[in-house]
C-alpha beads as a LAMMPS data file, in Angstrom:
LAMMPS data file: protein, C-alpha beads

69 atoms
68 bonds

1 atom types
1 bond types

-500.0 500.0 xlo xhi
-500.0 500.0 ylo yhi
-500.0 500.0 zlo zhi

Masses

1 110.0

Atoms # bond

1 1 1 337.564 243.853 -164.639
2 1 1 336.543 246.391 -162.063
3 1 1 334.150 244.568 -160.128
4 1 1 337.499 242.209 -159.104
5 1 1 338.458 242.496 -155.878
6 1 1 342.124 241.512 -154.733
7 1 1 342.647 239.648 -151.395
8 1 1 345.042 238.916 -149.160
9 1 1 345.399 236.352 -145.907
10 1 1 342.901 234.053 -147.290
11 1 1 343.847 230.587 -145.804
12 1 1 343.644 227.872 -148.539
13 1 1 341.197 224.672 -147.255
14 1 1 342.773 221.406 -147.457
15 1 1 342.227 219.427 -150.860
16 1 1 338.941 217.343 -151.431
17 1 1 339.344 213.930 -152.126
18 1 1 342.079 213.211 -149.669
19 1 1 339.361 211.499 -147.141
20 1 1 338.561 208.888 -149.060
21 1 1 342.394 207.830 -149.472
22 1 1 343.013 208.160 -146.195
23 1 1 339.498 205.944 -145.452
24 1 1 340.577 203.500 -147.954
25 1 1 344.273 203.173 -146.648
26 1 1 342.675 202.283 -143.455
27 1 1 340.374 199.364 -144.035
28 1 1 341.668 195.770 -143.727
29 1 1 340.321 193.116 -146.209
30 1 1 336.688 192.392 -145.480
31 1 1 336.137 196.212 -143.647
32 1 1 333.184 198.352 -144.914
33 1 1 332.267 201.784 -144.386
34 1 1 328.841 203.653 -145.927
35 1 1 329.532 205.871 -148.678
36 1 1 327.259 208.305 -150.644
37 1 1 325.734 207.274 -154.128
38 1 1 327.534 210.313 -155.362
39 1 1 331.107 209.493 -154.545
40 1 1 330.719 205.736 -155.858
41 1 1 333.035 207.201 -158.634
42 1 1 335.447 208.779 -156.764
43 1 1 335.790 205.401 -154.274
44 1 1 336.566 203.219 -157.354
45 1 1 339.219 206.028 -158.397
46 1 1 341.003 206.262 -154.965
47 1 1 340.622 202.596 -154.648
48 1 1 342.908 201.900 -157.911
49 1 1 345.123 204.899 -157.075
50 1 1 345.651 203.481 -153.452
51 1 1 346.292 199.670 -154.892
52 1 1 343.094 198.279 -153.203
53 1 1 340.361 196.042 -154.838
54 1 1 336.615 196.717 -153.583
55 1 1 333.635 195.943 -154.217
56 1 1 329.592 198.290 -153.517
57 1 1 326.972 197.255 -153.150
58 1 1 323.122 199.314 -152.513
59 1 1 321.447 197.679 -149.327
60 1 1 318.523 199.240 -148.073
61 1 1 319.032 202.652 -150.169
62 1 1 322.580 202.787 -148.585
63 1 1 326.039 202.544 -151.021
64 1 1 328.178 200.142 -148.641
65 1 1 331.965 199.922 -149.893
66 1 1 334.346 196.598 -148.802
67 1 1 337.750 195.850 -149.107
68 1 1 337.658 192.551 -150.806
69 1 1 342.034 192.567 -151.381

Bonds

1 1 1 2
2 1 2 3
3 1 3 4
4 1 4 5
5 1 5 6
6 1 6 7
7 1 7 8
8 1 8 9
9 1 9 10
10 1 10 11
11 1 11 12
12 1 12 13
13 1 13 14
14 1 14 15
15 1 15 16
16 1 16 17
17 1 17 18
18 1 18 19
19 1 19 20
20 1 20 21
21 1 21 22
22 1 22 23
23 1 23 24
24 1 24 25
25 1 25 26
26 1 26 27
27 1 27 28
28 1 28 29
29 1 29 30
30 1 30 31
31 1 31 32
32 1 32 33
33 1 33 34
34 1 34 35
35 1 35 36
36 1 36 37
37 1 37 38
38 1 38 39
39 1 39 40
40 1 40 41
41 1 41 42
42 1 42 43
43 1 43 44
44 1 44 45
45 1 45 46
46 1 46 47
47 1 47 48
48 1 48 49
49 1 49 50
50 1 50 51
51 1 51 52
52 1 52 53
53 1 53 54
54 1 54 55
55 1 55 56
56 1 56 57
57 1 57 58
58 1 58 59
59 1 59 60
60 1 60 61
61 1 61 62
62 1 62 63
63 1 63 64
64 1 64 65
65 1 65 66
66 1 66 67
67 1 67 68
68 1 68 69
């Protein structure tokens, strides 16, 4: 316990995550945006949380996500 060290006037970032709800809020039906192969996941999640249906797919390498309703 004595190598902690207390700190104070740290700012706290904003919360992860948040751009892809805020992407996914945005797109109209038929919209698409490029996504990485490791937030496929986290897409689908946001996508049920926001209410949104979508659907990937892998073309050329490259994880594109539409807005399909």
């Amino acid at each position: 316990m004595k190598d902690i060290k207390i700190e104070s006037n740290v700012p706290i970032p904003s919360a992860s995550g948040r751009g892809t709800v805020a992407i996914l809020k945005k797109l109209q039906i038929g919209d698409s945006f490029i996504c990485s192969h490791l937030r496929q996941s986290n897409v689908h999640t946001s996508a049920k949380w926001v209410g949104i249906k979508i659907v990937t797919r892998t073309i050329d390498g490259t994880l594109r996500v539409w807005r399909i309703a």
